[in-house]
C-alpha positions in Angstrom: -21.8 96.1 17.7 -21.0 92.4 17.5 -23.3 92.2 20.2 -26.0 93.7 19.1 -25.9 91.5 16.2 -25.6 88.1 18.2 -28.7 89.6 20.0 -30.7 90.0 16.8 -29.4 86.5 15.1 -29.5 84.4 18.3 -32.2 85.9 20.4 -34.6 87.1 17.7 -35.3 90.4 19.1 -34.4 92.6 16.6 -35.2 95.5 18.2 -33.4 95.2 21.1 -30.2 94.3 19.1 -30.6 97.2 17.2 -31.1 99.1 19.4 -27.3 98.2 21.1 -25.9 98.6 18.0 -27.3 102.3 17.9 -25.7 102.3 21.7 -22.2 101.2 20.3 -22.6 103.9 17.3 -23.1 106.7 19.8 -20.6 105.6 21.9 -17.9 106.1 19.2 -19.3 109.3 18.4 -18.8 110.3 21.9 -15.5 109.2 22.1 -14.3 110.5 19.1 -15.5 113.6 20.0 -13.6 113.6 23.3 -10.2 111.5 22.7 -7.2 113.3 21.3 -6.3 112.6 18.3 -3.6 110.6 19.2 -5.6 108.5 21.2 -8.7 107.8 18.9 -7.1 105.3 16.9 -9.5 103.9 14.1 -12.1 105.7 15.3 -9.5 108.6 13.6 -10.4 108.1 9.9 -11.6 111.2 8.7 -12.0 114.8 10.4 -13.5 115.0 13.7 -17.1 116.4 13.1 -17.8 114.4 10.0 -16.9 111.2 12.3 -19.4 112.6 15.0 -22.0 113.9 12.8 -21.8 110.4 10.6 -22.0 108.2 13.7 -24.4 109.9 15.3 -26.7 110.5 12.3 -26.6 106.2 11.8 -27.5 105.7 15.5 -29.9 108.4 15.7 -31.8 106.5 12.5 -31.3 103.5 14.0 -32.7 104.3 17.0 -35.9 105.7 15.5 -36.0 102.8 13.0 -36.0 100.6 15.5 -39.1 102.4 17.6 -41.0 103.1 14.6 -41.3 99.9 12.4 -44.7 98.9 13.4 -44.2 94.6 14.1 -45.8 92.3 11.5 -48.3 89.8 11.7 -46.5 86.2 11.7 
């Protein structure tokens, strides 16, 4: 996620950093959903499916956030 946000501060391409910060969001939901609980760590802060769902849900706005906002005239 950190750099997604470099990538939208430094590089001022907001999309694209978005867009890896959706990446890292689905990544953790993916891992949570595979890793034992003894393994998940933080990722391990409430019940499996709401951490999925949750995760998910953000990246999947994200994601469409970022491919819908139509760019605006400078």
């Amino acid at each position: 996620m950190a750099v997604g946000i470099g990538i939208t501060w430094g590089a001022h391409d907001w999309r694209l950093g978005i867009r890896v910060v959706a990446g890292a969001l689905a990544a953790a939901a993916g891992l949570r959903l595979v890793l034992p609980q003894r393994d998940a760590g933080m990722l391990a802060v409430r019940p499996r499916l709401v951490d999925v769902i949750l995760a998910g849900s953000v990246a999947a706005a994200l994601f469409v956030l970022a491919e819908n906002i139509p760019d605006q005239p400078v």
